[in-house]
Backbone as CSV, one residue per row, in Angstrom:
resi,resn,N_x,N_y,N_z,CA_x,CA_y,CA_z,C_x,C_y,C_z
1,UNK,19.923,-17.835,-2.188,19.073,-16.769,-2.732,18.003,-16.356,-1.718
2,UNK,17.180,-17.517,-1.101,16.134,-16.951,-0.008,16.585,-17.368,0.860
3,UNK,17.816,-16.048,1.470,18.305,-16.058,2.825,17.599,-15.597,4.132
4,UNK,18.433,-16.054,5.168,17.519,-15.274,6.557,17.688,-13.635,6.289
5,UNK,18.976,-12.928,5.578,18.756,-11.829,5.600,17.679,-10.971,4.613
6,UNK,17.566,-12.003,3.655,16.410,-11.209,2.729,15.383,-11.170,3.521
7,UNK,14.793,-12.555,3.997,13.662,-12.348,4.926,13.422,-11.381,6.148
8,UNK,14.505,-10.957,6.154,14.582,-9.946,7.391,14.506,-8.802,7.049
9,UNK,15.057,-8.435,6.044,14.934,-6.975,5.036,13.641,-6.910,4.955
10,UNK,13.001,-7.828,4.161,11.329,-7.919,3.751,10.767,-7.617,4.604
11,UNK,10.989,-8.555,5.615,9.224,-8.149,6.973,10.008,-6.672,7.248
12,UNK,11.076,-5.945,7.732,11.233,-5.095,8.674,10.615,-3.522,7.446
13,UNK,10.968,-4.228,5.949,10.248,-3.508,5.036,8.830,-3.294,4.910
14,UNK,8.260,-4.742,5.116,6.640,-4.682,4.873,6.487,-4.351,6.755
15,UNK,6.912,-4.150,7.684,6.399,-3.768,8.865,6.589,-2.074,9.201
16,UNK,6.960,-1.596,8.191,7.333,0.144,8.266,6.287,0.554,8.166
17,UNK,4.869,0.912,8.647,4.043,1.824,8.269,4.086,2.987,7.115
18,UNK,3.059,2.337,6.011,3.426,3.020,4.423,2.099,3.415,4.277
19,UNK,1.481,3.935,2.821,0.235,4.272,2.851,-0.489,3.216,2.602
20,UNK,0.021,2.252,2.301,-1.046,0.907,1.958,-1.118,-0.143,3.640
21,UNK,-0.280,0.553,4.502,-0.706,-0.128,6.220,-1.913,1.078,6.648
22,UNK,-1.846,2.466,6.215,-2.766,3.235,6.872,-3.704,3.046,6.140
23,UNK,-3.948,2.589,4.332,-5.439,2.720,4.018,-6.317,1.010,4.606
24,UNK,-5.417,-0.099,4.975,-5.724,-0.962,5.756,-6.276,-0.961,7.195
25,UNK,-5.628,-0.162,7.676,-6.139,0.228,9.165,-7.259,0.856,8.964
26,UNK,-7.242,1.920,8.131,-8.624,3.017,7.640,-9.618,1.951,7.687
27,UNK,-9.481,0.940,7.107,-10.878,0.009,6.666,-10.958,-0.774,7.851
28,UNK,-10.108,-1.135,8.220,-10.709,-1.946,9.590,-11.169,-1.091,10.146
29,UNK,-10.526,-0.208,11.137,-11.217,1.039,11.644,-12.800,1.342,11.112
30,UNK,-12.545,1.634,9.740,-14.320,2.152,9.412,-15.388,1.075,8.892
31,UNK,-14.608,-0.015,8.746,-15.732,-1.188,8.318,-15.210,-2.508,8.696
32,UNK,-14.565,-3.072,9.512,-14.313,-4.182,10.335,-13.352,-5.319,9.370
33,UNK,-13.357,-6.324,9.498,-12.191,-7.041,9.313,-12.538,-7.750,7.792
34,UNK,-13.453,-7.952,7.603,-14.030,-8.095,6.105,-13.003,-6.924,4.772
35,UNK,-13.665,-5.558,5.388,-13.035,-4.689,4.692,-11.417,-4.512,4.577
36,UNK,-11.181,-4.957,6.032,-9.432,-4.718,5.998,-8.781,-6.261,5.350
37,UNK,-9.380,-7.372,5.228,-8.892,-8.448,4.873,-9.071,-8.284,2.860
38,UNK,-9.719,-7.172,2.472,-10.264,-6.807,0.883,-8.783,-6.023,0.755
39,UNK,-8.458,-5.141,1.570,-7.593,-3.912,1.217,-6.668,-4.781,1.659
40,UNK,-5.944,-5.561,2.717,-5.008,-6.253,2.343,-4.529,-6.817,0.869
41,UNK,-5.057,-7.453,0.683,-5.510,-8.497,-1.108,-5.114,-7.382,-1.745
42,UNK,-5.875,-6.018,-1.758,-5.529,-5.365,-3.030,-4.103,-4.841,-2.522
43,UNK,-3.715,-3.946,-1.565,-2.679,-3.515,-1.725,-1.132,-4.764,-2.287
44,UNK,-1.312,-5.939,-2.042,-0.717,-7.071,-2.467,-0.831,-7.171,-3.710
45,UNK,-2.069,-7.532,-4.378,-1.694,-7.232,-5.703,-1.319,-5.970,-6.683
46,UNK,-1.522,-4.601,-6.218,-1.047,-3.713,-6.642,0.366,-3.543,-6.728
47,UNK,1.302,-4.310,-5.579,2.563,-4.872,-5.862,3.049,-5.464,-7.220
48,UNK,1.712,-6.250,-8.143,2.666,-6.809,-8.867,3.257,-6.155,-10.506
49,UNK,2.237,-4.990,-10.712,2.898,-4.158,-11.856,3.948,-3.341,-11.657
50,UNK,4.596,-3.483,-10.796,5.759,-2.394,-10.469,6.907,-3.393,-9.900
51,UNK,6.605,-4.863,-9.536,7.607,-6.293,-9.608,7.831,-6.555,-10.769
52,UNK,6.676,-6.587,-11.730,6.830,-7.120,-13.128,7.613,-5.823,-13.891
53,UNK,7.609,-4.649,-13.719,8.732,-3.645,-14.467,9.934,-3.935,-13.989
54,UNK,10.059,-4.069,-12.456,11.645,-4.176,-12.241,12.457,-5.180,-13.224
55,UNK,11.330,-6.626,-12.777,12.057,-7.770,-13.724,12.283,-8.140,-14.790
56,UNK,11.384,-6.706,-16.028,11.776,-6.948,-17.020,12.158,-5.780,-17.442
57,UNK,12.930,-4.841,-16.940,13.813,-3.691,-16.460,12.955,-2.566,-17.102
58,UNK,11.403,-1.992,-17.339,10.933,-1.189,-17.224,11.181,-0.138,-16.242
59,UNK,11.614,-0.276,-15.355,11.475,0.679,-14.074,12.518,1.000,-14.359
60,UNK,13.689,0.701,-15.271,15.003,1.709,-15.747,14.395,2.448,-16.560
61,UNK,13.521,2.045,-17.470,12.703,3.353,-18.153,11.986,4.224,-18.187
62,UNK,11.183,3.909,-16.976,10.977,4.729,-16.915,11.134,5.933,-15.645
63,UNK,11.870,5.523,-14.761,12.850,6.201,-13.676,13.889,7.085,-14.375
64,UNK,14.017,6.844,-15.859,15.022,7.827,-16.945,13.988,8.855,-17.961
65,UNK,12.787,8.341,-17.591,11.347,9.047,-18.468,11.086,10.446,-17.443
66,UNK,11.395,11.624,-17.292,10.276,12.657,-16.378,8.980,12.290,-16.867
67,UNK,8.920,12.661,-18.022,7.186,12.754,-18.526,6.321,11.609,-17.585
68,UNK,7.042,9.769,-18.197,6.265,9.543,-17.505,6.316,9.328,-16.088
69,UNK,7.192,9.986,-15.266,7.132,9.305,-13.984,6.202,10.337,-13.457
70,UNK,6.647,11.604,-14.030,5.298,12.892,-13.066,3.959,12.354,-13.566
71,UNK,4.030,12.138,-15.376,2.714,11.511,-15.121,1.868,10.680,-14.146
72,UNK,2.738,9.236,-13.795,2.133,8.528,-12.760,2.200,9.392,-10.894
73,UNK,3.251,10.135,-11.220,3.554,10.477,-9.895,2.386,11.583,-9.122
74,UNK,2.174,12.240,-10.291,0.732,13.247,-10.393,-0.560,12.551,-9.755
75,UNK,-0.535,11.279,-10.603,-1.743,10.713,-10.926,-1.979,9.696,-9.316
76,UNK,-0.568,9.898,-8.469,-0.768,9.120,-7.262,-0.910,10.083,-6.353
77,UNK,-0.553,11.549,-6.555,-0.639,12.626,-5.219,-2.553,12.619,-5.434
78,UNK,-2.904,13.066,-6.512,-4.225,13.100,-6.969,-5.045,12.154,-6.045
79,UNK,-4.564,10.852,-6.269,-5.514,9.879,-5.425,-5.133,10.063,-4.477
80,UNK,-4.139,9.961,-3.665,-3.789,10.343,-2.138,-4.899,11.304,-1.561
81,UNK,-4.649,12.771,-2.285,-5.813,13.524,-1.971,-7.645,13.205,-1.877
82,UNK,-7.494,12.488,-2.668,-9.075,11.748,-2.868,-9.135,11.187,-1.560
83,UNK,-8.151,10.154,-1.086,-8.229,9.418,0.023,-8.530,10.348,1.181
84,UNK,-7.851,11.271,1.377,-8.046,12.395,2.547,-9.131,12.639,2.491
85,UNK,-9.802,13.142,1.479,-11.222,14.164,0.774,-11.961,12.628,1.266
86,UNK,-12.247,11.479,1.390,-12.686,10.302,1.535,-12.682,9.801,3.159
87,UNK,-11.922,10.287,4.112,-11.625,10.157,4.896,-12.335,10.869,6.048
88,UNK,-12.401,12.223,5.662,-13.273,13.210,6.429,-14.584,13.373,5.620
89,UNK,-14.832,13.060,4.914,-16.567,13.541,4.207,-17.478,12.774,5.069
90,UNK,-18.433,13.126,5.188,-19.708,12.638,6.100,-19.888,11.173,4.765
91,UNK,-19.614,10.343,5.712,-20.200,8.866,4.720,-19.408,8.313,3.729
92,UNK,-18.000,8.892,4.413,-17.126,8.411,3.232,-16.463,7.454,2.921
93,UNK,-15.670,7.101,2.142,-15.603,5.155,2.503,-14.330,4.749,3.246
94,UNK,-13.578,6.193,3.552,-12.845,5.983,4.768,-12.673,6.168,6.263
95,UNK,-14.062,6.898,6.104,-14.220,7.655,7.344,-14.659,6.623,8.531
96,UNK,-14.583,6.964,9.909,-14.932,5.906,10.963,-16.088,6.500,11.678
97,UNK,-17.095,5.744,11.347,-18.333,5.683,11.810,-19.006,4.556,12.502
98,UNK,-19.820,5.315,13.773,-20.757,3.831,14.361,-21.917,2.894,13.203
99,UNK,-22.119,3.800,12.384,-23.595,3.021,11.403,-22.674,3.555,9.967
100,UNK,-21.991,1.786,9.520,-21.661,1.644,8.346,-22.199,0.217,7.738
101,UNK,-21.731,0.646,6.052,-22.007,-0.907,5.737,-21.237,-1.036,4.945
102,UNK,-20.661,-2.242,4.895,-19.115,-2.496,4.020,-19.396,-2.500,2.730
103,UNK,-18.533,-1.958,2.289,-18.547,-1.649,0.610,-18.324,-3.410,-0.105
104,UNK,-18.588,-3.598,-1.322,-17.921,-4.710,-2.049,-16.644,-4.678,-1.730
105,UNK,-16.346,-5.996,-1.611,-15.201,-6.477,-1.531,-14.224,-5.927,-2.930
106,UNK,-14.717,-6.566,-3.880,-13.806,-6.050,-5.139,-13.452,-4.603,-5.533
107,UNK,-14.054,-3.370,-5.126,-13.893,-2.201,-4.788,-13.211,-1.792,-3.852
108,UNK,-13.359,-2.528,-3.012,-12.745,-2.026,-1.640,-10.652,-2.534,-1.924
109,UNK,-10.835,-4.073,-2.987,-9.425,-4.217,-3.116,-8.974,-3.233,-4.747
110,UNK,-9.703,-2.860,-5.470,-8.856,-2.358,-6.049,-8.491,-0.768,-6.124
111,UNK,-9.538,-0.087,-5.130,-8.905,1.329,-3.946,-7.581,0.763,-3.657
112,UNK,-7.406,-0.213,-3.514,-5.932,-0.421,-2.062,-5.310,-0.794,-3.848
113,UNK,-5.320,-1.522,-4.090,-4.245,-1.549,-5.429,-3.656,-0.375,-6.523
114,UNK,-4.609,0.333,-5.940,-4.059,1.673,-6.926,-3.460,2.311,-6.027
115,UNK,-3.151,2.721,-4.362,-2.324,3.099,-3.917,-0.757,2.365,-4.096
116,UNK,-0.718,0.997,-4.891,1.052,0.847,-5.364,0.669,1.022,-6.426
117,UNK,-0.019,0.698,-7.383,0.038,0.962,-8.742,0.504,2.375,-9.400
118,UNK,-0.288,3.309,-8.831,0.275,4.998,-8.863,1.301,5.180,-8.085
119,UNK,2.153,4.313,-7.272,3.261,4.748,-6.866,4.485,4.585,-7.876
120,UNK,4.966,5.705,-8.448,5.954,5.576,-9.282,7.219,4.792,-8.674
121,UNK,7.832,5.041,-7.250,8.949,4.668,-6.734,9.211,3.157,-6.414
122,UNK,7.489,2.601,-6.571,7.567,1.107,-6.184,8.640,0.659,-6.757
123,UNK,8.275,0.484,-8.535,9.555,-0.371,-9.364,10.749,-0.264,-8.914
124,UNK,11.164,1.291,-8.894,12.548,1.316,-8.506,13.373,1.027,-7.421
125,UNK,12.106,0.486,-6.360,12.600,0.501,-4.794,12.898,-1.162,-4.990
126,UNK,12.304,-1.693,-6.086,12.480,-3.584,-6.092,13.741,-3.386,-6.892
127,UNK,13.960,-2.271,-7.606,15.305,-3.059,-8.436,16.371,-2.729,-7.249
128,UNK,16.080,-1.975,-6.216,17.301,-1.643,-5.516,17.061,-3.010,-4.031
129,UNK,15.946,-3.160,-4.184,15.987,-4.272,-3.137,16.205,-5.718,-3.140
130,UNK,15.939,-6.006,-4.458,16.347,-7.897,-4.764,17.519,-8.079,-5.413
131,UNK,18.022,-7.328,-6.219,18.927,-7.661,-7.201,20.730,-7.912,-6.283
132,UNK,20.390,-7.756,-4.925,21.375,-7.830,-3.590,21.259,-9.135,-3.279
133,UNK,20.059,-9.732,-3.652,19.676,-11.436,-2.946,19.824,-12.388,-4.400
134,UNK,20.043,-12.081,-5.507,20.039,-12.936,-6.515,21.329,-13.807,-6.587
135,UNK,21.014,-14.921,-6.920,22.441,-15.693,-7.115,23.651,-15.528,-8.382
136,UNK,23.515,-14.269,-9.080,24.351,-13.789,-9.957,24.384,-14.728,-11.295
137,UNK,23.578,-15.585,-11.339,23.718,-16.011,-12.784,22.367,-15.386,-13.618
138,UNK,22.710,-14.418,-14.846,21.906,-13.934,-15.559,20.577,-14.616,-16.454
139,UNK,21.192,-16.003,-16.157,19.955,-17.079,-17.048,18.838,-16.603,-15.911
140,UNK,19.191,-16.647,-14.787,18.040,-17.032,-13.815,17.471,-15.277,-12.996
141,UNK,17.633,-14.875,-13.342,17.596,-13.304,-12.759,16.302,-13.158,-12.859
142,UNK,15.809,-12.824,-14.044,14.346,-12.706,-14.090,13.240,-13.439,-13.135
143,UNK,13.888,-14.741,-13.205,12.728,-15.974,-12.510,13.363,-15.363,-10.511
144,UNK,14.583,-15.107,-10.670,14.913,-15.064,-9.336,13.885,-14.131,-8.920
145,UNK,13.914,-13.066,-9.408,12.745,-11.626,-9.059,11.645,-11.859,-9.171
146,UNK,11.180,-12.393,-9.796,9.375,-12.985,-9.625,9.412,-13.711,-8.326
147,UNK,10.311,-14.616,-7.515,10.230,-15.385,-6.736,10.470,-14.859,-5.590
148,UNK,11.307,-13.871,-5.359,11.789,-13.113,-4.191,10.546,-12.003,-4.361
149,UNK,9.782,-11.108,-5.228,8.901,-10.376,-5.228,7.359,-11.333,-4.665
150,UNK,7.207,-12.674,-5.406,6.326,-13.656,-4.802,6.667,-13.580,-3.101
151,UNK,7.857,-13.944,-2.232,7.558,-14.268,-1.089,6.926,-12.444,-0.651
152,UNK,7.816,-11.824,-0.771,7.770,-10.159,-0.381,6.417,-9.643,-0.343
153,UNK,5.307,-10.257,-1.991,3.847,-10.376,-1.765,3.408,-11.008,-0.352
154,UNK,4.127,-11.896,-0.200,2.797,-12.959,0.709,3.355,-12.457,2.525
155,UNK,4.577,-11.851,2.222,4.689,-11.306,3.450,4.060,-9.743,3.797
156,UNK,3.424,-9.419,2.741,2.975,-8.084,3.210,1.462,-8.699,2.879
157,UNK,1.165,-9.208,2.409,-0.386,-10.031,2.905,-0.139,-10.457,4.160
158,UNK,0.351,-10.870,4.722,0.551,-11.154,6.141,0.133,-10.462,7.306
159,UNK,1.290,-9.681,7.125,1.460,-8.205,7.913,0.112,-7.713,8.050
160,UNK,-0.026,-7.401,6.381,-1.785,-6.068,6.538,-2.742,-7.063,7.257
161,UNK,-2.373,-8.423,6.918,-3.955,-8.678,7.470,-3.892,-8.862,8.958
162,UNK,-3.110,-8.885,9.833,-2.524,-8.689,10.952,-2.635,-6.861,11.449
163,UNK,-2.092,-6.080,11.235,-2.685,-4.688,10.710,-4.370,-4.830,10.989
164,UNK,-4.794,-5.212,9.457,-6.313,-4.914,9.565,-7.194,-5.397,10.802
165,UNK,-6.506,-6.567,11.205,-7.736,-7.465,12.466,-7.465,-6.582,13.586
166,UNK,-6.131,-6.036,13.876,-6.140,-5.210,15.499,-6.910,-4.104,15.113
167,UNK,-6.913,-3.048,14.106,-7.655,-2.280,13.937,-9.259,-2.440,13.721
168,UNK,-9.412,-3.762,12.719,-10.475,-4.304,13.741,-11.775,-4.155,14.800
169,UNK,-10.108,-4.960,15.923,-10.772,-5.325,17.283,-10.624,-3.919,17.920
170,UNK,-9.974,-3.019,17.348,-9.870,-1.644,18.455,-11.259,-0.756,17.824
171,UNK,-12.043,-1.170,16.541,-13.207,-0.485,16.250,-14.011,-0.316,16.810
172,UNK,-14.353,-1.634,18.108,-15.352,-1.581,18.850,-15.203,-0.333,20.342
173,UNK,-14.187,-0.614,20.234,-14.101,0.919,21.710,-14.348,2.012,21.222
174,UNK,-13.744,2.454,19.531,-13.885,4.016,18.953,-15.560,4.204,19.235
175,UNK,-15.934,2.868,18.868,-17.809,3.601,18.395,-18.319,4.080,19.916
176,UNK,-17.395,3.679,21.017,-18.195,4.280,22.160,-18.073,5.858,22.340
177,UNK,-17.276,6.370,21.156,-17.058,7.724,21.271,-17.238,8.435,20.193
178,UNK,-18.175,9.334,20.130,-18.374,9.606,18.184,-16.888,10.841,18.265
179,UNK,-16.689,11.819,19.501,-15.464,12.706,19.205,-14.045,11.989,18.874
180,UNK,-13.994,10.222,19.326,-12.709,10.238,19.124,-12.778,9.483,17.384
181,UNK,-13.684,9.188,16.887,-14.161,8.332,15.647,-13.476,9.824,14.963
182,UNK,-14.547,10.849,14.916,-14.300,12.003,14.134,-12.883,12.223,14.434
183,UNK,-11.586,12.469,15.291,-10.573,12.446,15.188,-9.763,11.655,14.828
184,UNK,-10.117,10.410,14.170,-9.476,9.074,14.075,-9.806,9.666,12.773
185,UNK,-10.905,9.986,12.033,-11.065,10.198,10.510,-10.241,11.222,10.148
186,UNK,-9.887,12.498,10.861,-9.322,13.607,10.577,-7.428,13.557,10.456
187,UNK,-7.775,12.518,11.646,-5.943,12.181,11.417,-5.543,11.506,9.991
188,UNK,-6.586,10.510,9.452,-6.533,9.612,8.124,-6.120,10.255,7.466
189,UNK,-6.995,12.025,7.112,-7.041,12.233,5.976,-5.839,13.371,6.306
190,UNK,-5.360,13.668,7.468,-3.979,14.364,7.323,-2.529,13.397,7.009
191,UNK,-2.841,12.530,7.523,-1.741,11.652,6.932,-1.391,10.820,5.334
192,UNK,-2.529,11.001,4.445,-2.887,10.930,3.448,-2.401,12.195,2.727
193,UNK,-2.146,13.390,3.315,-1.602,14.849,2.636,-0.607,14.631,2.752
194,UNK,-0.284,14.307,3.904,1.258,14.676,4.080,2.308,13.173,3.203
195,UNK,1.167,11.951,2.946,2.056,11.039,2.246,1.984,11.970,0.532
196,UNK,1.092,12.390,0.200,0.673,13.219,-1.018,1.872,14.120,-1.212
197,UNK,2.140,14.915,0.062,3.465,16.141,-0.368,4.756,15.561,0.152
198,UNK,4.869,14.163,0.270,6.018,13.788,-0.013,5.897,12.737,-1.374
199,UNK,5.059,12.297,-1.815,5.379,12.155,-3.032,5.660,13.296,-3.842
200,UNK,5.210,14.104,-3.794,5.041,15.533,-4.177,6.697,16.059,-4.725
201,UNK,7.417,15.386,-4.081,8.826,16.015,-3.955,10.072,14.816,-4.263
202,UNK,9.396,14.083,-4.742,10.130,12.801,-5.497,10.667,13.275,-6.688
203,UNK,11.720,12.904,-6.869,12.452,13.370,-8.400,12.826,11.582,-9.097
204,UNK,12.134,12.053,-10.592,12.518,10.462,-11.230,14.222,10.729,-10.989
C-alpha cells in the first residue's frame, strides 16, 4: 500500500508549484520564516476537509452537485482575488516590504487553510489519486485513505516549509531594493488572478 511509487507521485505532486507554494513563499518573502513556517501548517491542514470527503465519498457528491461546487468554487476565485487585492495594497499582509511585522501566527495559518478548503477540486483530485495505492480490500479502504492522505499531509508540510525558509533567506537581498520588492508584490498578486481564472473555468 505505501509504495516507492506512491511516494513518488506525492512529493513530485506536493513539489508542483500550486497556490498554497505561492501564498507560502508570499509570507516568507513579506514576513520571514516565522510567517512561512504558520502558512505551511495551515495550508496542511486545509488538506484535511477535502481528505475526509474523499474517504467518506462526499466528493462524489458533491462533484455531481453544480450548486454546490460553484458555490464553493465562487467562494475560492473570491478569495484568490482578495489575495491579489492583499498582495499589492500598501501594507498588505502579502505584500513585500522592508518595515513589516508578522501577523499572528493563527491568522496567518488559517489564510493558508482556506486556500484548500475553498478549493472545490481538492476532494476529487484524492479520490483520483489514492484509491490506485489501496490494497483492494473494502474493510480497509477508508482507514487506507486517512493513512495515505496522513503521509501526503506531512509531505507537503515538508516541502512548504522548505519553500518558506529559501524564500526566507532570499528576503534579505529584496529589501536592498524597494523597485524589485514592489515587483515581487505585483507578480503575487498577478499570479493569484490568473490561479482565480483558472479556477474560474473548472466544471464540477
Amino acid at each position: 500500500m505505501i509504495s516507492l511509487q506512491f511516494l513518488l507521485t506525492a512529493l513530485f505532486v506536493v513539489l508542483a508549484p500550486g497556490t498554497g507554494v505561492v501564498f507560502t513563499v508570499a509570507m516568507g518573502l513579506g514576513q520571514g520564516k516565522r510567517a512561512a513556517a504558520w502558512s505551511a501548517l495551515g495550508c496542511t491542514v486545509g488538506i484535511v476537509p477535502a481528505l475526509a470527503a474523499a474517504a467518506l465519498g462526499l466528493a462524489a457528491a458533491m462533484h455531481a452537485s453544480a450548486l454546490l461546487f460553484n458555490t464553493l468554487k465562487f467562494a475560492g476565485i473570491a478569495y484568490l482575488l482578495y489575495l491579489a487585492w492583499q498582495a499589492v495594497k500598501e501594507g498588505g499582509t502579502l505584500s513585500v516590504r522592508a518595515e513589516t511585522k508578522a501577523g499572528s501566527g493563527w491568522v496567518i495559518c488559517r489564510r493558508a487553510a482556506l486556500i484548500n478548503i475553498l478549493n472545490p477540486k481538492l476532494s476529487v483530485f484524492f479520490l483520483a489519486l489514492l484509491p490506485p495505492f489501496l490494497s483492494g480490500s473494502p474493510e480497509t479502504a477508508r482507514a487506507e485513505m486517512f493513512l495515505l492522505g496522513g503521509i501526503f499531509m506531512a509531505m507537503t508540510f515538508g516541502v512548504f516549509l522548505i519553500y518558506g525558509y529559501f524564500a526566507a533567506q532570499a528576503r534579505t537581498l529584496l529589501l536592498e531594493s524597494d523597485r524589485a520588492m514592489r515587483w515581487i508584490s505585483r507578480s503575487f498578486a498577478a499570479i493569484f488572478v490568473a490561479l482565480a481564472g483558472r479556477l474560474a473555468l473548472e466544471r464540477a
